[in-house]
C-alpha positions as CSV (number, residue, x, y, z in Angstrom):
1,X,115.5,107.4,124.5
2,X,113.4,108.8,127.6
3,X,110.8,106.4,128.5
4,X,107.5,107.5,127.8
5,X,104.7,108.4,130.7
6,X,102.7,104.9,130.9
7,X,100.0,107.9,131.2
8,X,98.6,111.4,130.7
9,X,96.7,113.0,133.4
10,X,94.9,116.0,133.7
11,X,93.8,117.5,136.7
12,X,91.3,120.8,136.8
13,X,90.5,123.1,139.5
14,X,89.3,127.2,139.5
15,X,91.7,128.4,141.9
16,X,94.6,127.1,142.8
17,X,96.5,130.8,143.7
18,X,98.1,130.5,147.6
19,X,94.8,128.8,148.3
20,X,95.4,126.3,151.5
21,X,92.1,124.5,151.4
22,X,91.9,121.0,151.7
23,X,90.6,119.9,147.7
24,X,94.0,122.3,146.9
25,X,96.0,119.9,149.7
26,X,94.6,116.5,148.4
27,X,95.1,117.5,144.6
28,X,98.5,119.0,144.7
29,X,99.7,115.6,146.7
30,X,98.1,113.7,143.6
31,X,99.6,115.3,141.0
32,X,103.2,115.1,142.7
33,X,102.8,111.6,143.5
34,X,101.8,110.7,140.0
35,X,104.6,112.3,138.3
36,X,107.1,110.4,140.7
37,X,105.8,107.2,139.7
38,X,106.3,108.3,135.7
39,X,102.8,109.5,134.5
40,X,102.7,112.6,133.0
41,X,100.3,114.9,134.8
42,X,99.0,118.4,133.4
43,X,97.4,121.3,136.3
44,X,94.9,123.5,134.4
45,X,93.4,126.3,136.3
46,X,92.0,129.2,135.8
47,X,94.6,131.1,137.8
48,X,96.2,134.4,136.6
49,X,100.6,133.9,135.1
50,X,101.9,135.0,138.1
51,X,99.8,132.5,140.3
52,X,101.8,130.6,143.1
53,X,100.6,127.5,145.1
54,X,100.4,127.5,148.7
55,X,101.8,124.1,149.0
56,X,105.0,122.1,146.9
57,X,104.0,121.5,143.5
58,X,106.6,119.1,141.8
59,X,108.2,120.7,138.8
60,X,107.2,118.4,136.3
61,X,104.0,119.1,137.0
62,X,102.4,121.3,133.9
63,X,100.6,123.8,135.5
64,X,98.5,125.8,132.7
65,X,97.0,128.7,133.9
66,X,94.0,130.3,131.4
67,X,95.0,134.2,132.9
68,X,91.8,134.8,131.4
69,X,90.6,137.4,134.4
70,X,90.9,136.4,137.8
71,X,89.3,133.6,138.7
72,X,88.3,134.9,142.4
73,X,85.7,137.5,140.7
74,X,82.6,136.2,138.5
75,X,83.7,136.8,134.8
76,X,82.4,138.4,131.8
77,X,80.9,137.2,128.9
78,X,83.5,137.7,126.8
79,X,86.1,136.4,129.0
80,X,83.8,133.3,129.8
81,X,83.9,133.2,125.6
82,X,87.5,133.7,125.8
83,X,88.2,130.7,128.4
84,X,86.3,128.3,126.6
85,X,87.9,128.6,123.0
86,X,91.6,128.4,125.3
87,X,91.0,125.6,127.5
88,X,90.1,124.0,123.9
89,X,93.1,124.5,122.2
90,X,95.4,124.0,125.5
91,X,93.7,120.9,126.4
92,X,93.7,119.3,122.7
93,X,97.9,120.5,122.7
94,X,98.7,118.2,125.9
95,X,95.7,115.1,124.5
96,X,95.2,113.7,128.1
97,X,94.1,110.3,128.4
98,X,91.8,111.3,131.6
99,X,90.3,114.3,132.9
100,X,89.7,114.6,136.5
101,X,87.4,117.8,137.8
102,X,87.6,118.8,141.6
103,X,84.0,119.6,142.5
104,X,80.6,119.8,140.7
105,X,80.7,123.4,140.7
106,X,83.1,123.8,137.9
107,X,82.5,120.4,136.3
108,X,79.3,121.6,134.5
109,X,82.0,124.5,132.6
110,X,84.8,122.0,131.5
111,X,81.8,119.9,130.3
112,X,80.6,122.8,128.4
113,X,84.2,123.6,126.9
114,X,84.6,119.7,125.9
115,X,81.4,120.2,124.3
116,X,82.0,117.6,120.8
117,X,85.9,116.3,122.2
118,X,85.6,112.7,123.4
119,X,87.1,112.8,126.7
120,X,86.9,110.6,129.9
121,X,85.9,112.6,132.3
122,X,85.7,112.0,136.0
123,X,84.0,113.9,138.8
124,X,85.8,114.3,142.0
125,X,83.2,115.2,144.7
126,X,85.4,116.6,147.7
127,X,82.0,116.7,150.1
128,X,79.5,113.9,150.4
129,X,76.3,114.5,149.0
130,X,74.3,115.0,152.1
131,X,75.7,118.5,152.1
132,X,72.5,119.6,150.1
133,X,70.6,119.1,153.3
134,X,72.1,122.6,154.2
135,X,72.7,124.3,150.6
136,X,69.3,123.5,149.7
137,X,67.0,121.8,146.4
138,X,69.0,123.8,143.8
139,X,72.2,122.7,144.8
140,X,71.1,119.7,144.7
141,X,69.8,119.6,141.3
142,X,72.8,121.2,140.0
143,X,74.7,118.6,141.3
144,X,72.9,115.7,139.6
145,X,73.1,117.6,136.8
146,X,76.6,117.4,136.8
147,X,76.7,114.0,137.8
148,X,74.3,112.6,134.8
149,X,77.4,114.0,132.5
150,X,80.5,112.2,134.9
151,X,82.0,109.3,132.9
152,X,82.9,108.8,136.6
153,X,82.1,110.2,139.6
154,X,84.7,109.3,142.7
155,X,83.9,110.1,146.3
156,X,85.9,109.2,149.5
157,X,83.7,106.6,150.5
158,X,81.4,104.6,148.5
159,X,78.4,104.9,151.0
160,X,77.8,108.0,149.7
161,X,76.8,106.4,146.3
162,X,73.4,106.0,148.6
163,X,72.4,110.0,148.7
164,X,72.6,110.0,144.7
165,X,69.6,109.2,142.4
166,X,69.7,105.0,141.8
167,X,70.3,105.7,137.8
168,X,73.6,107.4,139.1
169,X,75.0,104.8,141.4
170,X,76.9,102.6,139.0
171,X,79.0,105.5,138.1
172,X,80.3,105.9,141.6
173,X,83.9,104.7,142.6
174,X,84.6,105.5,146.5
175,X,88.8,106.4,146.8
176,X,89.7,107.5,150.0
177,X,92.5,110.5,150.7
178,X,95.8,109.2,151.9
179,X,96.9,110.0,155.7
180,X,100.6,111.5,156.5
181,X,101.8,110.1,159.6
182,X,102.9,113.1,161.6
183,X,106.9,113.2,162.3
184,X,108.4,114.3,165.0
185,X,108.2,118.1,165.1
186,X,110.5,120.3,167.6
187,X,109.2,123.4,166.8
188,X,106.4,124.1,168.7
189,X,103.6,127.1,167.5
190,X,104.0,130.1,170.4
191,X,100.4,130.0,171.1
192,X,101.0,126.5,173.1
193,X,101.8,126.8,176.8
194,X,103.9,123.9,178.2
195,X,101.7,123.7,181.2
196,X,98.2,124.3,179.7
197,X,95.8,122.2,177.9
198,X,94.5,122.6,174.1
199,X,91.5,121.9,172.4
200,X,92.2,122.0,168.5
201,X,90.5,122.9,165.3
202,X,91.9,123.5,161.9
203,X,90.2,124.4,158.9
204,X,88.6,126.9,157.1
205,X,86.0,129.4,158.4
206,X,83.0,129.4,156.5
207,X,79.5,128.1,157.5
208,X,80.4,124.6,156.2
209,X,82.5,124.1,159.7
210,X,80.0,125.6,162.3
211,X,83.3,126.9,164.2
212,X,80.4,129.1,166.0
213,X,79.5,126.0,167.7
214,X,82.7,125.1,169.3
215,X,83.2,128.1,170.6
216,X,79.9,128.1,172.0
217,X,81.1,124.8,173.5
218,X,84.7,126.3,175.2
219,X,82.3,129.3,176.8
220,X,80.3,127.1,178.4
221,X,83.6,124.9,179.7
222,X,85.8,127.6,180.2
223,X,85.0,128.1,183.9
224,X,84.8,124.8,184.9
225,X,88.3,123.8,182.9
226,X,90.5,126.7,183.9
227,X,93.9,125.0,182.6
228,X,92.1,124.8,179.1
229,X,92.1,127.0,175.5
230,X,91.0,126.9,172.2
231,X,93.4,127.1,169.2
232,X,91.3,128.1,166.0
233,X,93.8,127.2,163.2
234,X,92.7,128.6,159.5
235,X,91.2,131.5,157.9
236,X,88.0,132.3,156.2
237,X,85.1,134.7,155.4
238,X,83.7,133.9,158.9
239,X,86.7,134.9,160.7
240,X,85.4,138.3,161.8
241,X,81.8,137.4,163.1
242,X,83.5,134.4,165.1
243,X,85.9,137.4,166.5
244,X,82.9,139.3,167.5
245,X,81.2,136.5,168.8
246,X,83.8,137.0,172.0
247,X,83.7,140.1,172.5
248,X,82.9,141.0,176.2
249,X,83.6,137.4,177.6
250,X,85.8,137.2,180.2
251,X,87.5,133.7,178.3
252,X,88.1,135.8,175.1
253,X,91.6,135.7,175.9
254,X,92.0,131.8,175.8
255,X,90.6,131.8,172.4
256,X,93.6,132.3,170.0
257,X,92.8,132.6,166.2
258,X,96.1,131.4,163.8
259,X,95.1,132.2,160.2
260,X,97.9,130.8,158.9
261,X,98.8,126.9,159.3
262,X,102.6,126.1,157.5
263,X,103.6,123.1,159.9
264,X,99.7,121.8,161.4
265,X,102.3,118.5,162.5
266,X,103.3,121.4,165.2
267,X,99.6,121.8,166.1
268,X,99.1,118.2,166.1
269,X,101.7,117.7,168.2
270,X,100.9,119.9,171.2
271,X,97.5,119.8,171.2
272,X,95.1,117.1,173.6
273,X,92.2,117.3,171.9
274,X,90.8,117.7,168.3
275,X,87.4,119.0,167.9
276,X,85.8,119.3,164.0
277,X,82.4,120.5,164.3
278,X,81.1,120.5,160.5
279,X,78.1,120.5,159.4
280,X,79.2,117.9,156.3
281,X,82.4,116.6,154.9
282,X,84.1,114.4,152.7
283,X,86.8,113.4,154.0
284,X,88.5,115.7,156.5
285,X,92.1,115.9,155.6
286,X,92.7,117.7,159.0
287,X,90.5,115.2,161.2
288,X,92.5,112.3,160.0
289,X,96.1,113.5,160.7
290,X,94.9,114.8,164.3
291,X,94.3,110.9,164.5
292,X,97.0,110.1,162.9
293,X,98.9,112.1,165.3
294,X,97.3,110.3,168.2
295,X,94.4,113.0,169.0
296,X,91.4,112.1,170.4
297,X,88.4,113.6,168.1
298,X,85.4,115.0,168.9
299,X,82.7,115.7,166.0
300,X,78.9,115.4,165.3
301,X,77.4,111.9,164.4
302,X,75.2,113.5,161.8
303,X,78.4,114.6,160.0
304,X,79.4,112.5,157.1
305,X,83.6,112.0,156.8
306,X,83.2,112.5,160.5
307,X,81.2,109.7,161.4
308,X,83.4,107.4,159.3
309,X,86.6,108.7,160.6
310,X,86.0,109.3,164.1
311,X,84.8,105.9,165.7
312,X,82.5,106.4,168.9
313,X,83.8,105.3,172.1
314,X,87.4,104.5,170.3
315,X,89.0,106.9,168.9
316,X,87.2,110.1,169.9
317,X,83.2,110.5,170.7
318,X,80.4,111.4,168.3
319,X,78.1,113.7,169.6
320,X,74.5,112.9,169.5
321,X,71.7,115.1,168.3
322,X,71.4,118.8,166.6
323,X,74.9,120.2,165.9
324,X,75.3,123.0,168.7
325,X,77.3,123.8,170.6
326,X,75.0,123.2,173.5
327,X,75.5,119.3,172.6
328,X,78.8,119.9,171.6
329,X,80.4,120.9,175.3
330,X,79.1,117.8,176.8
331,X,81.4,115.3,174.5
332,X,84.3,117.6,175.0
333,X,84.0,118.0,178.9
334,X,83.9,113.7,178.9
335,X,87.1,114.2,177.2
336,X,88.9,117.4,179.5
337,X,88.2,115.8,182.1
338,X,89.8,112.2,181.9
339,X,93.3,112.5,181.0
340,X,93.4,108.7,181.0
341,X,90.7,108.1,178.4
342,X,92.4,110.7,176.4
343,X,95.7,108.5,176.3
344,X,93.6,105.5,175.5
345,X,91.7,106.8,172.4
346,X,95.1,108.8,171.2
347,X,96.7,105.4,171.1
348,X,93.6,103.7,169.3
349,X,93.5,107.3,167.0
350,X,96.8,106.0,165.4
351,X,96.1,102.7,164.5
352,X,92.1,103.3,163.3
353,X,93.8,105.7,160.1
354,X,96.8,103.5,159.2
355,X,94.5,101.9,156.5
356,X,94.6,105.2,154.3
357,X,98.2,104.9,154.2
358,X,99.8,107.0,151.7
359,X,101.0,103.8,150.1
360,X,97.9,102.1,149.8
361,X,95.9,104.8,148.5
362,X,98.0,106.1,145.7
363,X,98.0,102.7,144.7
364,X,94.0,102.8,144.2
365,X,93.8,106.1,142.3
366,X,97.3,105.3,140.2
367,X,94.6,101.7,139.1
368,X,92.0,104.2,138.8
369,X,93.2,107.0,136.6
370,X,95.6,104.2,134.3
371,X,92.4,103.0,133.5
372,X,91.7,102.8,129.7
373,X,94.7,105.0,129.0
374,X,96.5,104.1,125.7
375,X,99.6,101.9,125.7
């Protein structure tokens, strides 16, 4: 006889179609790893059949897709209707022992389709909380909202616990994202000249990265850094105003925009520096395998996931006061301009991520999600 899975987990998300986005990254990872150490784990999605991820998704993972409409495009009420009385009957066929939703955005709906079923339900927040500074009152609202109804609610670090109502912080668990160390890659992305120097970002382009800003920053280097360019690594709705944003600068042509990212270890690997200039985070999948690949970082102090990956002074340099690129150029130019201290904080980069080891952290979410399950 088979042996049994010691547990059943279920893992929700909108979207997961050829979607490269970093909750997409972190969940598909989870799922794989759980399944190789004998849980049972279950994908639901609202995803159309013919839905592909973008990255490896083990085979014994049970990905149910609702094809309900397409889940890119705000639905009607009847297929809203329709989804709800589906997820029901697909999610009482598989009986998880734990639910875990990827963001507050979506958490309120499964909520709202568990309505009467006695589920544990846990709330992964992929962003720290202090993102409503930016998104506003009603965000923020929405999101206690959704948090009031979390059996759990898990964040990367448990600091954020401090941004949420008091009445809400003994439902927060902080579980970091594990950190691949970067192999050795041979093949090297085109776009990197052997004898030129390259300042890094990776991620997608929306307002939540303030890409604007770095690019501000390489203008205002450019001439004084003439071995230098700027690799922009990631697509994104803001892809064509940052585009237009160089148009009729004379350093346009040392800003290279790569909208697809297969092998970032190649990016990693050839770049000298690694520049993230969000407005907020969680925890920056892309920040901490530039460390772990021995990258110096550069990011805004004001940034949370930056702040606690990127040590000041160590392992890259936090950048002090509004989050422009006018403040941004002067942390990178200490950088460009000191090979030496380069070396020194690529060294220290390595060794200030080697506690999110893949290892150690799948060993916190595997006591995590086993919790309560039935024997």
């Amino acid at each position: 006889m088979d042996k049994q899975p010691k547990c059943h987990i279920a893992l929700v998300w909108r979207q997961l179609d050829n979607i490269a986005g970093g909750v997409e990254y972190f969940s598909i990872n989870l799922a794989n790893e759980m399944v190789r150490r004998g849980h049972k784990v279950s994908f639901f999605t609202w995803d159309e059949i013919g839905a592909k991820p973008f990255f490896p998704l083990d085979d014994q993972v049970n990905w149910v897709k609702l094809d309900l409409g397409n889940p890119g495009f705000s639905a009607t009420w009847s297929v809203r209707l329709k989804r709800f009385f589906q997820f029901r009957k697909n999610l009482k066929h598989a009986s998880p022992d734990v639910i875990l939703v990827f963001e507050s955005g979506i958490f309120l709906v499964v909520r709202l389709f568990l309505l009467a079923l006695a589920y544990r339900v846990v709330l992964a927040e992929r962003n720290s909380p202090s993102k409503h500074k930016y998104l506003g009152k009603k965000s923020k609202l929405f999101s206690i909202f959704g948090h009031y109804f979390a059996s759990e609610i898990v964040f990367q670090f448990t600091r954020y616990k401090d941004f949420l109502p008091r009445f809400l912080r003994h439902k927060v668990v902080g579980l970091p994202n594990p950190v691949f160390s970067s192999p050795m890659v041979t093949r090297v992305e085109q776009v990197f000249k052997h004898d030129r120097k390259t300042i890094l970002f990776i991620g997608r382009l929306a307002y939540q990265k303030n890409v604007g800003a770095l690019i501000h920053a390489f203008l205002a280097l450019a001439e004084d850094y003439p071995q230098w360019d700027l690799v922009i690594g990631g697509g994104g709705p803001d892809h064509a105003s940052l585009s237009r944003a160089l148009e009729g600068s004379v350093y346009s042509q040392r800003v290279f925009f790569l909208e697809s990212v297969k092998n970032p270890q190649s990016y990693y690997s050839r770049a000298d520096i690694f520049c993230i200039p969000s407005f907020y985070e969680g925890f920056p999948n892309t920040l901490a395998e530039a460390l772990a690949a021995g990258l110096p970082a550069v990011g805004f102090q004001d940034c949370c996931g930056v702040s606690d990956l990127i040590q000041d002074g160590v392992n890259g340099i936090l950048t002090k006061g509004a989050m422009t690129g006018d403040n941004l150029h002067l942390s990178l130019g200490t950088l460009m301009n000191d090979s030496l201290l380069r070396d020194t904080m690529g060294g220290n980069a390595k060794l200030s991520v080697s506690k999110f080891d893949p290892s150690i952290v799948y060993n916190l979410w595997e006591n995590f999600l086993v919790k309560g399950c039935r024997k």
